[in-house]
Phi, psi and omega in degrees: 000125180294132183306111173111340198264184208203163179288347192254353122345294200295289204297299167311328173287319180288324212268317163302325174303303187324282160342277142347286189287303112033278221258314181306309159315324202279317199293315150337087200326118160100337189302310176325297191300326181304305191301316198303307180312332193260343164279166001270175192227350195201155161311158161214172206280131180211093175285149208203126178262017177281069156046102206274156186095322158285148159006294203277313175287008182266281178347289174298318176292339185266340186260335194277334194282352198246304217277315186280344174249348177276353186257342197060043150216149195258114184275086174284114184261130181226129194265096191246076190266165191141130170041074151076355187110017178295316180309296170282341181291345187283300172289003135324300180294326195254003169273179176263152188286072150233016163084045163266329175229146184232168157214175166311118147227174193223172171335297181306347159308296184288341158279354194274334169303344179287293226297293190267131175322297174219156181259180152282347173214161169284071178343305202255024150257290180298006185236150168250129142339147154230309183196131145295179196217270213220117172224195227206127181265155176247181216207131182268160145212132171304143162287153197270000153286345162287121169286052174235176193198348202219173170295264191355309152292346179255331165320301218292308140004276193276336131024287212270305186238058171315136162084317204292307177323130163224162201244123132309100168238173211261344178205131188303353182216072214205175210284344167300309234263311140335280186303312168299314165333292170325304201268353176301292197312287164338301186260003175053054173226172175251109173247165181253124189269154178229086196284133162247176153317342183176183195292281216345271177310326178275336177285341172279329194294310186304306163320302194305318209116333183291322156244159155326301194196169186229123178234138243187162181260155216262345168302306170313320187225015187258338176290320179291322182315292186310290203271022188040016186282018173214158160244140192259134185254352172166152187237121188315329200271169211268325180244161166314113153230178201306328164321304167252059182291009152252030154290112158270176192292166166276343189296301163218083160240057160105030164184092173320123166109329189308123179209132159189122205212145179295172179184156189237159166211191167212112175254177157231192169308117163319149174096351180259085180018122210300282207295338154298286181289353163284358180273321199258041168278313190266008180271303175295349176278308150347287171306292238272333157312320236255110200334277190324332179262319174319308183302306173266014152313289164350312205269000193260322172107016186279177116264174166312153168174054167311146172247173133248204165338301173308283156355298190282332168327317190288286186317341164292309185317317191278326196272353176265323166301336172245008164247013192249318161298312176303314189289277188340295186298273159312003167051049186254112158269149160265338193232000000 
């Protein structure tokens, strides 16, 4: 032992080692098909940068229990929340490249490169797509004292009354605060946006009288929808959904093409060997299969949407290119 050092010294040098010999082994003909035979070799890590009890963190734990019996190794989901989810994805970048730990993301993957002055890592370098998991359309609802009922009536509104609306979301830089942004642009009106801590407090906001209107995961507003203490004026996705299906869209109610919807996903570390991450893409597409977990998506207002790898890599691109207009344009920092 070297004069000074420490076991966690010790333990970050063996790890680092690992690594290295790892990316090198990886470099090697055939060495790739060999490791992909031999993962997983240890439980893994499946980090969720959410909160326990929330959504993302609903997500994960319903993909880790199917996913721990299809590998023989036990998929330990750990919540590592913090500076918009920058906190776990940084320790995402800083594991070792053998696909042993992935994590949970969301919208805010693709927003935090606008949103912060500098990141600790390179979004569109350090990470590999494995799959999208899910997504989710969101839903403006009104407090039923606005005199609107219809997108047409409420254009018309705000129109009328630049600025005076204001709209309630569950995070100031999150997949509500996208859409409504989006669709204020698309229809050329000014609303005053209002971020909260969560669906909770801004769906309280609505209720109370204190906003306007709410944009939202359709979950957030369908118990109120049914009991009429909300009205639903219209759901951001291209199609309708089954939750509320007599909700129309905002594309048609007078703009055509409008699409923007929450959504999960899963990456891991750039550097972790092709034939890893196409196994652990095909596992999980498995799950996402499988009723019980389709079924309690369902009750989530989520659906199913696997990708692959490739796939999901392009669609990380397009939604970090357009959300990056949107932060850039509103001039929204996180930091």
């Amino acid at each position: 032992m070297q004069p000074g050092s420490t076991s966690n010294d010790r333990a970050t040098s063996r790890a680092t080692t690992m690594t290295i010999a790892l990316v090198a082994l990886a470099a090697l003909p055939g060495s790739a098909t060999v490791l992909a035979q031999e993962f997983p070799s240890k439980p893994l890590r499946f980090l969720v940068p959410f909160p326990p009890g929330g959504t993302g963190d609903t997500v994960g734990r319903v993909i880790a229990q199917p996913l721990s019996k299809a590998l023989a190794q036990q998929v330990v989901v750990e919540n590592r929340t913090g500076a918009n989810t920058v906190i776990a994805t940084e320790l995402l970048m800083r594991a070792p490249a053998d696909g042993h730990t992935f994590n949970v993301i969301a919208t805010s993957f693709t927003v935090n490169p606008a949103a912060y002055s500098k990141l600790p890592y390179d979004s569109a370098k350090d990470f590999a797509g494995i799959t999208r998991l899910v997504h989710n359309p969101l839903i403006i609802c009104t407090n039923p004292a606005l005199p609107v009922k219809t997108v047409k009536d409420l254009v018309s509104l705000a129109q009328k009354r630049p600025d005076e609306l204001t709209w309630g979301v569950s995070s100031a830089l999150g997949g509500g605060r996208i859409a409504g942004e989006l669709f204020a642009q698309t229809a050329k009106i000014r609303m005053t946006n209002v971020a909260y801590g969560g669906g909770a407090p801004a769906t309280s906001s609505v209720l109370g009288g204190h906003t306007s209107m709410l944009i939202g995961n359709v979950l957030d507003c369908s118990p109120y929808v049914a009991s009429g203490r909300m009205r639903p004026i219209a759901v951001t996705s291209l199609k309708r959904s089954d939750t509320v299906p007599q909700v129309p869209t905002i594309a048609e109610s007078g703009y055509p093409g409008f699409d923007t919807t929450n959504w999960f996903g899963a990456v891991t570390r750039a550097g972790v060997p092709r034939p890893i991450v196409d196994r652990l893409n095909a596992e999980m597409l498995r799950a996402l299969k499988l009723p019980e977990v389709i079924e309690t998506f369902a009750k989530l207002g989520l659906t199913t949407g696997g990708m692959s790898p490739t796939e999901f890599d392009g669609f990380l691109r397009v939604e970090t290119e357009r959300a990056g207009k949107i932060v850039r344009a509103l001039g929204l920092k996180a930091d």
